[in-house]
PALUMKOL-818809 format. One line per 2 residues: number of its first residue (from 1); their letters; for each residue x, y, z of N, C-alpha, C, O, CB. Coordinates in Angstrom, 1 decimal. Each point is the difference from the previous one (the first is absolute). Glycine has a CB too. Example, Ala and Ser with C-alpha at 12.3 -4.5 7.8 and 13.67 -1.06 7.14 Angstrom:
# PALUMKOL-818809
1	AS	13.2,-5.7,7.8,-0.9,1.2,0.0,0.9,1.2,0.0,1.0,0.0,0.7,-2.9,-1.2,0.5; 1.5,2.3,-1.9,0.9,1.1,0.0,-0.8,1.1,0.8,0.5,1.1,0.1,0.7,-1.7,-2.3
//
This chain:
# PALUMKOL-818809
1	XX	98.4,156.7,109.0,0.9,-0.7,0.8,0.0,-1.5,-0.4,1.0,-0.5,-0.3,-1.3,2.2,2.2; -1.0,-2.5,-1.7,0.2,-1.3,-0.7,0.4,-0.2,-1.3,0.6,-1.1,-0.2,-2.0,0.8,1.5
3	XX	1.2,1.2,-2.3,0.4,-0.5,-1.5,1.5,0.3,0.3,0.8,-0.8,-0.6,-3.1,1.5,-1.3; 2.8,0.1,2.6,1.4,0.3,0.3,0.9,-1.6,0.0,0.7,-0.6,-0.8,-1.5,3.1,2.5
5	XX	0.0,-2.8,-0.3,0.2,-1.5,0.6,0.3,-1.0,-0.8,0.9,-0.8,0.1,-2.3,1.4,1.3; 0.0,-0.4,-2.3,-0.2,-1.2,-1.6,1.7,-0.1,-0.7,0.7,-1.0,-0.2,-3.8,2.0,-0.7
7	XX	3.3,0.4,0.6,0.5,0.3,-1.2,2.0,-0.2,0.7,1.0,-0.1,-0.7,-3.7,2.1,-0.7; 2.5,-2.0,2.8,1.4,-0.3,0.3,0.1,-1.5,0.3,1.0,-0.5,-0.2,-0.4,2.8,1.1
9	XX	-1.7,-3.2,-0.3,0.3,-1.3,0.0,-0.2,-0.6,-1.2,0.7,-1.1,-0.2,-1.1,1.0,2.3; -0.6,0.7,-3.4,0.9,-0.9,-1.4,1.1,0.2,-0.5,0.7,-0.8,-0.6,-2.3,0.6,-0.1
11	XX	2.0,1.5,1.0,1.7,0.4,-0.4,0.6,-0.9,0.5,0.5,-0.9,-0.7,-0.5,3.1,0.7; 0.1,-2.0,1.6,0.5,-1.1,0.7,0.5,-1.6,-0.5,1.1,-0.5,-0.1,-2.5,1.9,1.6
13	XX	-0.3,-2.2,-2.0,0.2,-0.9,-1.0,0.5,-0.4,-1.1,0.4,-1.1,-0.4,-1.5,1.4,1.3; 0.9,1.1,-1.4,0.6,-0.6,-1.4,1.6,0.2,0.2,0.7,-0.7,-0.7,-2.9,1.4,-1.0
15	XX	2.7,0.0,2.4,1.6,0.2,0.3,0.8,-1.7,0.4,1.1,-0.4,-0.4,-1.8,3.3,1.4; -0.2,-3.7,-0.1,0.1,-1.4,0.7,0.1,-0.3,-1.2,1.1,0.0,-0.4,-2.3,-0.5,2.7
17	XX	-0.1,0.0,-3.5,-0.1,-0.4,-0.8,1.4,-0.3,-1.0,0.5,-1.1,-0.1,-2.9,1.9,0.8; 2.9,0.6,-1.4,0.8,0.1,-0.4,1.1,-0.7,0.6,0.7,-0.9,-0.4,-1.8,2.6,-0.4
19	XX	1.1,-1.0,1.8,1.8,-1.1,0.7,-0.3,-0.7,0.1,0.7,-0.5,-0.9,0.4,1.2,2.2; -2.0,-2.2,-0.8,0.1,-0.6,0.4,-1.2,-1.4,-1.4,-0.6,-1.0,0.2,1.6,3.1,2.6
21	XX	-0.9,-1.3,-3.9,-1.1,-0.9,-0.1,0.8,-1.5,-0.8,-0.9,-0.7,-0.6,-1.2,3.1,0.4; 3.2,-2.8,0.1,0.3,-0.9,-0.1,0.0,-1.3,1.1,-0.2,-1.2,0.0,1.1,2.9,-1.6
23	XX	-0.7,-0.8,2.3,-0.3,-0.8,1.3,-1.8,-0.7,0.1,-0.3,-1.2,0.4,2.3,3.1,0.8; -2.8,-0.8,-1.5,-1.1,-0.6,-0.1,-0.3,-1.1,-0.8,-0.3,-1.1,0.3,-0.1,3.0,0.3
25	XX	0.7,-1.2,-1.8,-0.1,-1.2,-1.2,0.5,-1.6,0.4,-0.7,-0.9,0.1,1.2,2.9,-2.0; 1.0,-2.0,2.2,-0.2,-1.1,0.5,-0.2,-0.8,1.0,0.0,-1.2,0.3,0.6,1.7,-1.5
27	XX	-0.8,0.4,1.8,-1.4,-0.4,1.3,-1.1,-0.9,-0.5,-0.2,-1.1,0.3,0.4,3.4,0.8; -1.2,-1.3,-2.2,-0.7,-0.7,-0.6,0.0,-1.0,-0.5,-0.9,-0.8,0.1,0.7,2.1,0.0
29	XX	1.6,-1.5,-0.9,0.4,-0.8,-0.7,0.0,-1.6,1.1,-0.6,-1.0,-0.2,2.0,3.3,-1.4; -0.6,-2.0,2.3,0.1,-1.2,1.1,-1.3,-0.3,0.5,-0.2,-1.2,0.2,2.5,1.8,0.5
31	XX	-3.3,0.3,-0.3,-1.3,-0.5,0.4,-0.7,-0.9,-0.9,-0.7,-1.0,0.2,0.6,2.9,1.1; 0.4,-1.2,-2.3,-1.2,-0.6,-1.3,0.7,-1.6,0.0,-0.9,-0.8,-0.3,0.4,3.5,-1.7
33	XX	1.6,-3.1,2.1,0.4,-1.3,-0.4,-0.4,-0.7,1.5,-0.3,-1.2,0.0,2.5,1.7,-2.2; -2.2,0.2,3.3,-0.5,-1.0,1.1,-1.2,-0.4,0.3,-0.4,-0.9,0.8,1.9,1.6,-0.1
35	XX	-2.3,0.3,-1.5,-1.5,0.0,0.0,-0.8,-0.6,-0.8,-1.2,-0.2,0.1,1.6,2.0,0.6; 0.5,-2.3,-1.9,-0.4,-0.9,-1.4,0.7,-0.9,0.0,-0.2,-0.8,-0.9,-0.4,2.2,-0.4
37	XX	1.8,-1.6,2.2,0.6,-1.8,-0.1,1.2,0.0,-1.1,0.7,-1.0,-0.2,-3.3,-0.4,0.7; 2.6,2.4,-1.2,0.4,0.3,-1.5,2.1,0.2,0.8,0.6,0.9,-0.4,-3.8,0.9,-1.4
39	XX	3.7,-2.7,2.8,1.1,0.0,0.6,0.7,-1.3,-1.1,-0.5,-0.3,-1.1,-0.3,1.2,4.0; 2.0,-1.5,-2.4,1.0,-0.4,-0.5,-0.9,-1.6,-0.4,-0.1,-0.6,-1.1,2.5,2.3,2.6
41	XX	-3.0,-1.9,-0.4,-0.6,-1.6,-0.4,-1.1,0.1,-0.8,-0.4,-1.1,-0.2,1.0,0.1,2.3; -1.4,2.0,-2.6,-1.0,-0.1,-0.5,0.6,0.6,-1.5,-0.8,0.4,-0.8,-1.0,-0.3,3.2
43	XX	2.9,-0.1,-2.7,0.6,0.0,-1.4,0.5,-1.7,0.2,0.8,-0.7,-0.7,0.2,3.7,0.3; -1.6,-3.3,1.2,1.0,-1.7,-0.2,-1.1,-0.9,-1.0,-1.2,0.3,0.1,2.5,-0.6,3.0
45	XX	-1.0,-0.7,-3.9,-1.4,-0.8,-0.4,-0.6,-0.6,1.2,0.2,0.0,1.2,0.5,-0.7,-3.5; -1.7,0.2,1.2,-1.6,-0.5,0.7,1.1,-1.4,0.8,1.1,-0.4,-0.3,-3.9,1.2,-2.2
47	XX	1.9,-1.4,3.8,0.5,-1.3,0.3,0.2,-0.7,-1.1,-0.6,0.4,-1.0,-0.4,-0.5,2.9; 2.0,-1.5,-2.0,-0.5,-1.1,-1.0,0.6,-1.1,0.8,0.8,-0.2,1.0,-0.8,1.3,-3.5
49	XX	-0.8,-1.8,1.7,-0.1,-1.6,0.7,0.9,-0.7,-1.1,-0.3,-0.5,-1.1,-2.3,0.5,2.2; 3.7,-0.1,-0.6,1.4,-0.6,-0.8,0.0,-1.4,0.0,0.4,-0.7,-1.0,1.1,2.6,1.7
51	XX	-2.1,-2.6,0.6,0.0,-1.7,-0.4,-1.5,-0.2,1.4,-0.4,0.7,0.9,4.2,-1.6,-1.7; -4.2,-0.3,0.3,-0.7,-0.8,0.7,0.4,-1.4,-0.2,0.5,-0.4,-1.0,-2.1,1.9,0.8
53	XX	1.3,-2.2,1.4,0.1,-1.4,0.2,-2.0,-0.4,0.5,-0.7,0.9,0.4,4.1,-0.6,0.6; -4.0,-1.6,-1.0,-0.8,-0.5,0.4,0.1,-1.5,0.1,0.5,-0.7,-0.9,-1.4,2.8,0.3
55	XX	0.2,-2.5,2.2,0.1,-1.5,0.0,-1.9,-0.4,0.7,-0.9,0.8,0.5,4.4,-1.1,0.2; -3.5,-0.9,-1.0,-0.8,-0.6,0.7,-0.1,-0.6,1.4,0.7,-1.0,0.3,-0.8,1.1,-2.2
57	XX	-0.9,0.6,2.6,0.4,-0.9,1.3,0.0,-1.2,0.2,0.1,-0.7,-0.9,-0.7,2.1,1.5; 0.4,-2.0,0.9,-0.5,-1.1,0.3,-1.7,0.0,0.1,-0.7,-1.0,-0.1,3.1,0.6,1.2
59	XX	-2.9,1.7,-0.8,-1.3,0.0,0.3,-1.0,0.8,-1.6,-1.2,0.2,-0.1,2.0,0.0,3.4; 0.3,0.0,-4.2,-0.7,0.0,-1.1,-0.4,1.2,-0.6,-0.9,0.1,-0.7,0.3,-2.1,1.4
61	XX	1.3,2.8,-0.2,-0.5,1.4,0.0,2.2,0.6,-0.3,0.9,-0.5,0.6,-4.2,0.4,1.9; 3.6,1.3,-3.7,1.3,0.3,0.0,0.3,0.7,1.3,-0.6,0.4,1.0,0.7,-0.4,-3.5
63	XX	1.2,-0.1,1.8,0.8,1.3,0.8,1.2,0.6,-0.9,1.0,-0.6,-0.3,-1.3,-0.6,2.7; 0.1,2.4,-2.8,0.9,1.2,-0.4,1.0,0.8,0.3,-0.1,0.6,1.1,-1.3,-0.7,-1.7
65	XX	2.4,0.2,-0.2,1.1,0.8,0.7,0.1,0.9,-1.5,0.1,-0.5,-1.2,1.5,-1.4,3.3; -1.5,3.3,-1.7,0.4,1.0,-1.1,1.1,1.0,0.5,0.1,0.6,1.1,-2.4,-0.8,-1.9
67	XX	3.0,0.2,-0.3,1.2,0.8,0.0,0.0,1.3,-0.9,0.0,0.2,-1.2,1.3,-2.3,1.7; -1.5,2.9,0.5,0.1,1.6,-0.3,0.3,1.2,0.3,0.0,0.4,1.2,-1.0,-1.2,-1.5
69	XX	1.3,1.5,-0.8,1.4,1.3,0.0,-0.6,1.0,-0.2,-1.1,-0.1,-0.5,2.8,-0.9,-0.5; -1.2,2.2,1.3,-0.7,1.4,0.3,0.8,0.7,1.0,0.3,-0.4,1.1,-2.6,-0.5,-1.5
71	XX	2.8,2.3,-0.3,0.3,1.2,0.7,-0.2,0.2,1.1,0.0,1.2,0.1,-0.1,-0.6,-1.6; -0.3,-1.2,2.9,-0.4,0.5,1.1,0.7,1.5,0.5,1.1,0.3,-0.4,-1.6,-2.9,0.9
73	XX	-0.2,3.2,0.3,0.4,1.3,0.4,-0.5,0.1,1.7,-0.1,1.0,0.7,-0.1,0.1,-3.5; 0.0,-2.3,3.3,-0.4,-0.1,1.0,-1.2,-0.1,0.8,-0.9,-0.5,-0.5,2.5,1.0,-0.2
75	XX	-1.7,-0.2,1.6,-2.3,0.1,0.3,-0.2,0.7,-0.8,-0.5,-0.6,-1.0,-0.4,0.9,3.4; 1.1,0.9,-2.6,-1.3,0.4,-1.3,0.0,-0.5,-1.5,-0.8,0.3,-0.8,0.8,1.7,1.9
77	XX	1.2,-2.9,-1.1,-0.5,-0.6,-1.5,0.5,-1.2,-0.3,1.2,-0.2,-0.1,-1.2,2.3,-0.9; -0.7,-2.9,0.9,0.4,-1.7,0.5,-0.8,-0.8,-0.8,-1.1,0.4,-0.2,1.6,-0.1,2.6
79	XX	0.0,-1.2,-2.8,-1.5,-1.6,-0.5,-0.3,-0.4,1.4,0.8,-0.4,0.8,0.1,-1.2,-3.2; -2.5,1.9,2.5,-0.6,-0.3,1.2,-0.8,-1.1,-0.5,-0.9,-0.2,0.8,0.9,2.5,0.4
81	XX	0.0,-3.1,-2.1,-0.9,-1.0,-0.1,0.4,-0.9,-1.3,0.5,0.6,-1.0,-2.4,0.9,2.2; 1.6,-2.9,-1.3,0.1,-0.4,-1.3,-1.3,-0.8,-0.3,-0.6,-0.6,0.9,3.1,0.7,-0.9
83	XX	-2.8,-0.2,-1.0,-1.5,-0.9,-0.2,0.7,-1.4,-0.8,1.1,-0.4,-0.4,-3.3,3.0,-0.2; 0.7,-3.1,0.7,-0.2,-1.2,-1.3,-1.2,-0.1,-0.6,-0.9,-0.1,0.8,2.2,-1.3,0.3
85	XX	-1.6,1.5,-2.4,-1.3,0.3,-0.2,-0.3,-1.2,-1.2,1.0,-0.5,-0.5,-1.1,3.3,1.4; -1.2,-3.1,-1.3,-0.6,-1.1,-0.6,0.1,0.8,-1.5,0.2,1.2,0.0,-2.0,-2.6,2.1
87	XX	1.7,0.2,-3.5,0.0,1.2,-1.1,-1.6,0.5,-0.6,-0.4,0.2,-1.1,3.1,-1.3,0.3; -3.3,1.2,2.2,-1.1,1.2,-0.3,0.0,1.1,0.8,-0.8,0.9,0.0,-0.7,-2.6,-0.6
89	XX	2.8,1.6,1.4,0.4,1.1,1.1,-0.6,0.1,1.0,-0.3,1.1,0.4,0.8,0.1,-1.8; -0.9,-2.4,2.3,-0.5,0.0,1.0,0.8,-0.3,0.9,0.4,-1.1,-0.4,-2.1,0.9,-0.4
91	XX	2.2,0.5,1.8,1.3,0.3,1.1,-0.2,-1.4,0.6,-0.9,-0.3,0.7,0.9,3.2,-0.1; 1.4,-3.8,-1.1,-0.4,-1.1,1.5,1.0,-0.2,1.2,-0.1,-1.0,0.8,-1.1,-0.4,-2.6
93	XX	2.0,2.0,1.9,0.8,0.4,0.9,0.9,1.3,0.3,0.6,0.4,-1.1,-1.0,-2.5,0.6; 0.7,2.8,1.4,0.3,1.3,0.2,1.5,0.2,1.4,-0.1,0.0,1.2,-3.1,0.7,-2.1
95	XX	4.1,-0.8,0.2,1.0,-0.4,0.9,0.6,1.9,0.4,0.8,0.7,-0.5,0.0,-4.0,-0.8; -1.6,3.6,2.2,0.4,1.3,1.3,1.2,-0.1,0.2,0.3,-1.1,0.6,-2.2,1.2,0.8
97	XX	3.1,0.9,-1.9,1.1,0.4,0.6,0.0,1.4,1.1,-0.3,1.2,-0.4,1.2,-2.5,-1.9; -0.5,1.1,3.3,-0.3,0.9,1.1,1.1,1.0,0.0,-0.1,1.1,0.5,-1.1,-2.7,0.9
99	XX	2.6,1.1,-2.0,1.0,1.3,-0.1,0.6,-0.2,-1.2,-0.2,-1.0,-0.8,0.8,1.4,3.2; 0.3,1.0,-2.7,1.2,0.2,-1.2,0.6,-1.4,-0.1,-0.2,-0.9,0.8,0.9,3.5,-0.3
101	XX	0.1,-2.6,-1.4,0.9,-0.5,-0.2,1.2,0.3,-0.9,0.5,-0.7,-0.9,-2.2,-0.3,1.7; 2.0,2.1,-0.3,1.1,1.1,-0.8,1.4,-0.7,0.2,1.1,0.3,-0.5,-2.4,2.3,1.1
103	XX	1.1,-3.2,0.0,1.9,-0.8,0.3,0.0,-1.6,0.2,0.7,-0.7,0.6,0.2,2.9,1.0; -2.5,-2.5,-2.7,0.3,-1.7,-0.3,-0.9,0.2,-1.6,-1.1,-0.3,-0.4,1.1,-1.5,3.5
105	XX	0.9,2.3,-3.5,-0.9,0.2,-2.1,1.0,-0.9,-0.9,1.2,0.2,-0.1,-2.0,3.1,0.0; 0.4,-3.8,-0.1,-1.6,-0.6,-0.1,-0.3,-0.8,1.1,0.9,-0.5,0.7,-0.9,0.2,-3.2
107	XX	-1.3,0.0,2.9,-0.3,-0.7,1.6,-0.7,-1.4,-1.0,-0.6,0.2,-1.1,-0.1,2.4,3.7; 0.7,-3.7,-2.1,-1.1,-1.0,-0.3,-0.9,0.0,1.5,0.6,0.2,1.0,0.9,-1.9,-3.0
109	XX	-2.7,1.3,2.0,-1.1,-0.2,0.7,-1.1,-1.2,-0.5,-0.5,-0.3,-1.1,1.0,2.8,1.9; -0.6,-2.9,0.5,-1.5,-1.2,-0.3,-0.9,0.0,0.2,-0.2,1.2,0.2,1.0,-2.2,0.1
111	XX	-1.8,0.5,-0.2,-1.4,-0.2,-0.3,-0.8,-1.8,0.1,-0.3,-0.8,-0.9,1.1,3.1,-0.9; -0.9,-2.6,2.9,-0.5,-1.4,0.2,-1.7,0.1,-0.1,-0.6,1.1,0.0,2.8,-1.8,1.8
113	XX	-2.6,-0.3,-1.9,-1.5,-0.9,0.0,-0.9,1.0,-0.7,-1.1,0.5,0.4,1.2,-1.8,2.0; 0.6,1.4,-3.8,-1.0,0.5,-0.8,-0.9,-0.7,-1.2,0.6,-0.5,-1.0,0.9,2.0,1.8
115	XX	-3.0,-1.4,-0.5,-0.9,-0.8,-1.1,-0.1,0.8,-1.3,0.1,1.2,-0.1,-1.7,-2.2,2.0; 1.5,0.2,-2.5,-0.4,0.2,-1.5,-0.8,-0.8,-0.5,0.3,-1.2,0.0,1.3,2.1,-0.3
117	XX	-3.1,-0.3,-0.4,-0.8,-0.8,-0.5,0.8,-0.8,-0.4,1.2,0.1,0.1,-2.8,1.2,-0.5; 0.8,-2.6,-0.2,-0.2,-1.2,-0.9,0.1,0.7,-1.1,-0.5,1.1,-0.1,-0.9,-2.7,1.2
119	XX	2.4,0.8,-2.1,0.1,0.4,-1.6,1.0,1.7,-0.3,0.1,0.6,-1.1,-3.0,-2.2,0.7; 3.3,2.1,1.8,0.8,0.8,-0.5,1.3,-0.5,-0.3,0.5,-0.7,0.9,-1.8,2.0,0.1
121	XX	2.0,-1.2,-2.0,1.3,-0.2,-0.2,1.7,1.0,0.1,1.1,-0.4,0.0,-3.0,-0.9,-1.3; 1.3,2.7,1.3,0.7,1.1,0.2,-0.4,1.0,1.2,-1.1,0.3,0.4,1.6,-0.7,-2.8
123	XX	0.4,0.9,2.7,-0.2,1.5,0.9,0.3,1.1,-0.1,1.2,-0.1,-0.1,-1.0,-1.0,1.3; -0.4,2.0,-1.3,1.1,1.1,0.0,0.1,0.9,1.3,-0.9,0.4,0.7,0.5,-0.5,-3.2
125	XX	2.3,0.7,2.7,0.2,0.0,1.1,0.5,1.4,-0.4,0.7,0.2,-1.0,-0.4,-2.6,2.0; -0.7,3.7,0.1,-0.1,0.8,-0.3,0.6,0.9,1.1,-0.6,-0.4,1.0,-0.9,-0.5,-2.5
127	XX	2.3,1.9,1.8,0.5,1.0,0.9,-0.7,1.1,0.1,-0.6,0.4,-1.0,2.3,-1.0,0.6; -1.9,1.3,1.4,-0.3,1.7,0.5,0.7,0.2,0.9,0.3,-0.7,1.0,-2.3,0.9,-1.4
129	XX	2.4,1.5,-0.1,0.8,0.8,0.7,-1.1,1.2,0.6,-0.9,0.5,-0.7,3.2,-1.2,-0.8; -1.9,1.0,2.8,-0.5,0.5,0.8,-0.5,1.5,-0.6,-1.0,0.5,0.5,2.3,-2.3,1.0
131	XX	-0.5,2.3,-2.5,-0.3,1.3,-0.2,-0.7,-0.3,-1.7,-1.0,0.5,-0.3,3.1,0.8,2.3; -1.0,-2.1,-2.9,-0.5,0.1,-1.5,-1.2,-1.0,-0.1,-0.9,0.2,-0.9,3.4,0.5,-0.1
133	XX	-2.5,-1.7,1.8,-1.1,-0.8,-0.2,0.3,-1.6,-0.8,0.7,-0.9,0.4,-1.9,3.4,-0.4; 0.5,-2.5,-0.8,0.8,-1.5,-0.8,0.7,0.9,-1.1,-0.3,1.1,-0.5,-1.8,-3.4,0.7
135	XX	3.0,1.4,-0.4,0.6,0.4,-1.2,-0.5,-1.2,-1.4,-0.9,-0.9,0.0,3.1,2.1,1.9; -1.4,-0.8,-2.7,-0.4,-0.9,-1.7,0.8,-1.7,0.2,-0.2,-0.9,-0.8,0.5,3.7,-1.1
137	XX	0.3,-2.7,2.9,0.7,-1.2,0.0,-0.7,-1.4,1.1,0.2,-0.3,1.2,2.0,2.2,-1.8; -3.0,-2.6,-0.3,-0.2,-1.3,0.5,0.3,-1.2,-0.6,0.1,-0.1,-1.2,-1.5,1.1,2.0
139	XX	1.5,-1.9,0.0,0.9,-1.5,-0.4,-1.4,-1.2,-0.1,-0.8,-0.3,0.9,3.6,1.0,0.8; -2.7,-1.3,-2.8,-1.1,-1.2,-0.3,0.9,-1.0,0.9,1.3,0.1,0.0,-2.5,0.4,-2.7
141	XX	0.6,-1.4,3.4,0.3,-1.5,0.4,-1.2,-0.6,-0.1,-1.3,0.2,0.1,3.1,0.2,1.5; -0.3,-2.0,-2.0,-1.4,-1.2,-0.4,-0.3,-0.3,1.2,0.9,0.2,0.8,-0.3,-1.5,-3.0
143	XX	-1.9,0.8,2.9,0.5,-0.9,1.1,-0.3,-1.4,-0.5,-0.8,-0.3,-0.9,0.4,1.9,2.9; 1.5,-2.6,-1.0,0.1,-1.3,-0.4,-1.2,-0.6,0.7,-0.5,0.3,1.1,3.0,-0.4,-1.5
145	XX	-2.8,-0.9,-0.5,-1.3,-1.1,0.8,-0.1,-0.2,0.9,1.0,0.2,0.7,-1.0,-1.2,-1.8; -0.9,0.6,1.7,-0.5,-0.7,1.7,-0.3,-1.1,0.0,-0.3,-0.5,1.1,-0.5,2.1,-0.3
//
């Protein structure tokens, strides 16, 4: 009686299977791209940092503005941050973006009262996206004297 049981609910199965197994597939199909990010924005490139500006304050310390472009796709895939780093790669400023910006691309953003050792002359300014991470694209700036 049970192997009976067995042998009519895999029949059962494999009959679903057959009709229906396109449906599965892309079922799968759609899971697998929500589950790996592998959607419309994550065929987009890496962030880049298309322009920078820098000045000197009054108190002696810059302030940065970087302009940067990127595929947003909304909360789940956004430039959530831009850096500034020294050219031994030590991070000296980290400008936190808290949302998308899918409907101001390219966005510029700033960055006030940032130190930089003595005797540095350049920075480099760098993007991350929330899902790919940094991309290959960073921008050298000089900064001007103090």
């Amino acid at each position: 009686m049970f192997n009976r049981m067995a042998n009519e609910q895999r029949m059962a199965t494999r009959l679903v299977l057959r009709k229906y197994w396109h449906r599965f597939a892309l079922t799968g199909l759609v899971f697998g791209i929500l589950v790996t990010g592998h959607g419309r924005a994550a065929l987009a490139d890496p962030p880049k940092v298309l322009d920078a500006t820098v000045e000197v304050q009054a108190n002696g310390l810059y302030a940065f503005s970087a302009t940067i472009v990127h595929a947003e796709d909304g909360w789940s895939h956004y430039v959530d941050r831009w850096e500034i780093l020294d050219d031994t790669g030590k991070v000296l400023g980290v400008r936190t973006l808290y949302q998308p910006h899918e409907k101001d691309i390219p966005f510029t953003r700033s960055l006030a009262n940032v130190a930089t050792p003595i005797g540095v002359r350049k920075v480099t300014i760098r993007a991350n996206c929330s899902v790919d991470g940094y991309g290959d694209s960073e921008l050298i700036v000089e900064l001007p004297p103090r």
